[in-house]
KOLKE-765360 format. One record per residue (C-alpha): x, y, z; residue in one letter. Coordinates in steps of 0.25 Angstrom, whole numbers, padded with zeros to 4 digits, always signed. Each point is the difference from the previous one (the first is absolute). Example, Ala and Ser with C-alpha at 12.3 -4.5 7.8 and 13.67 -1.06 7.14 Angstrom:
<recs>
+0049-0018+0031A +0006+0014-0002S 
</recs>
This chain:
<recs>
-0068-0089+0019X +0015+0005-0008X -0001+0013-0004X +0014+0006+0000X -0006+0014-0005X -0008+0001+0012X +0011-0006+0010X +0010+0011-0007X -0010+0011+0002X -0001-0002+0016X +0014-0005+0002X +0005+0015+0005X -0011+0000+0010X +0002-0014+0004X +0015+0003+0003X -0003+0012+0005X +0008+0010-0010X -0014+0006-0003X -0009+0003+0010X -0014-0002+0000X -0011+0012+0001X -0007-0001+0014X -0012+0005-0004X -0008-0003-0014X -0004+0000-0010X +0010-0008-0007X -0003-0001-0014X +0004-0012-0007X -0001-0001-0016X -0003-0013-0007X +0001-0006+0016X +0001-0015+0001X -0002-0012+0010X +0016-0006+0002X +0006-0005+0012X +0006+0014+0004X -0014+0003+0002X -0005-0012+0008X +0007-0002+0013X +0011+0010+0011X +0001+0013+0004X +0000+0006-0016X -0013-0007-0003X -0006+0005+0014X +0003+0015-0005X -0003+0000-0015X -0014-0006+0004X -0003+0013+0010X +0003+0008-0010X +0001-0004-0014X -0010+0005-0010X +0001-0011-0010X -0003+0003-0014X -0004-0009-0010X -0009-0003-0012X +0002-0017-0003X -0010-0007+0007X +0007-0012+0005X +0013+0009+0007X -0012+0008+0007X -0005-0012+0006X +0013-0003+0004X +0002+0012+0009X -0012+0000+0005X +0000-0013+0005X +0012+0005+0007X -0005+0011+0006X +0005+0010-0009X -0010+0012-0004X -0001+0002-0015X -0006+0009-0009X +0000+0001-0016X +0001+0015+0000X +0010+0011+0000X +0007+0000+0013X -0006+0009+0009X +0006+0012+0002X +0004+0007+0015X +0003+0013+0001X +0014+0002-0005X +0001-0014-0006X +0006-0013+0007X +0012-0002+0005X +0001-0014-0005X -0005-0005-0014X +0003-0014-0004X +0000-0006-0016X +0001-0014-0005X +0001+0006-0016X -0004-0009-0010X +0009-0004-0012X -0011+0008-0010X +0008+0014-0002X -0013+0009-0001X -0006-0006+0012X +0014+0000+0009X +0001+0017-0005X -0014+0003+0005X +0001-0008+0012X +0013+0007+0002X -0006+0014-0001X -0011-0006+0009X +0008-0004+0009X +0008+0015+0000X -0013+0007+0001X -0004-0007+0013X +0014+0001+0008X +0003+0014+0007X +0010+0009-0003X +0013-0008+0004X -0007-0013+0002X +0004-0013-0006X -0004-0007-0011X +0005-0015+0001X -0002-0008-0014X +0003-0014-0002X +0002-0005-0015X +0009-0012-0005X +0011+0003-0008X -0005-0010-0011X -0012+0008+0001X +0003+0014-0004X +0008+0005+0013X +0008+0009-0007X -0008+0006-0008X -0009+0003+0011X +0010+0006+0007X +0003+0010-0013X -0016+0003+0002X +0001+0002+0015X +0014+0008-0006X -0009+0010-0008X -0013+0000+0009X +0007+0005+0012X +0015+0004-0003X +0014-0007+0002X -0001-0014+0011X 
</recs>
């Protein structure tokens, strides 16, 4: 399955300018099943740890099917936060802020946030939210 979103959010841990957390949870926002996810060493590590969440029925069969663990609730919160909070936004703009806040809230003091948005579907505008939620990028 295409899904350049998907396959832009994991490129820096697939290359190796990121690197991935060794322990979990992971959280992962609006997850989804794409070929990043299915097969090599990335796909090995996000399924040991990623907490997948999502509320479509069809993309949660998906994961599962995979062996991905998914949830339709907030993501659990460790003490401190995660290291590591993953989003694929969605183009609706109130839905992308919260999941952004949501996404903020889970990760630790100094831990990233990686988003993934297409430009034809509100990227920049995203990025002015992220701009305002958490100070200058």
């Amino acid at each position: 399955m295409d899904d350049p979103a998907l396959a832009t959010l994991l490129l820096p841990f697939e290359n190796g300018d990121l690197a991935w957390p060794e322990r979990g949870p992971v959280p992962f926002l609006r997850a989804r099943m794409g070929a990043p996810l299915a097969g090599g060493a990335l796909a090995e590590r996000a399924r040991a740890t990623l907490a997948c969440r999502q509320s479509w029925r069809p993309d949660v069969e998906r994961l599962e099917a995979a062996g991905y663990a998914v949830g339709t609730d907030e993501p659990e919160r460790e003490p401190g936060g995660a290291p590591l909070v993953l989003l694929l936004a969605p183009r609706q703009r109130l839905e992308a802020r919260a999941l952004l806040a949501r996404a903020v809230a889970a990760a630790t003091p100094g831990g990233l946030v990686v988003v993934a948005l297409a430009h034809l579907e509100g990227a920049r505008s995203l990025e002015g939210d992220l701009d305002a939620l958490i100070g200058p990028l």
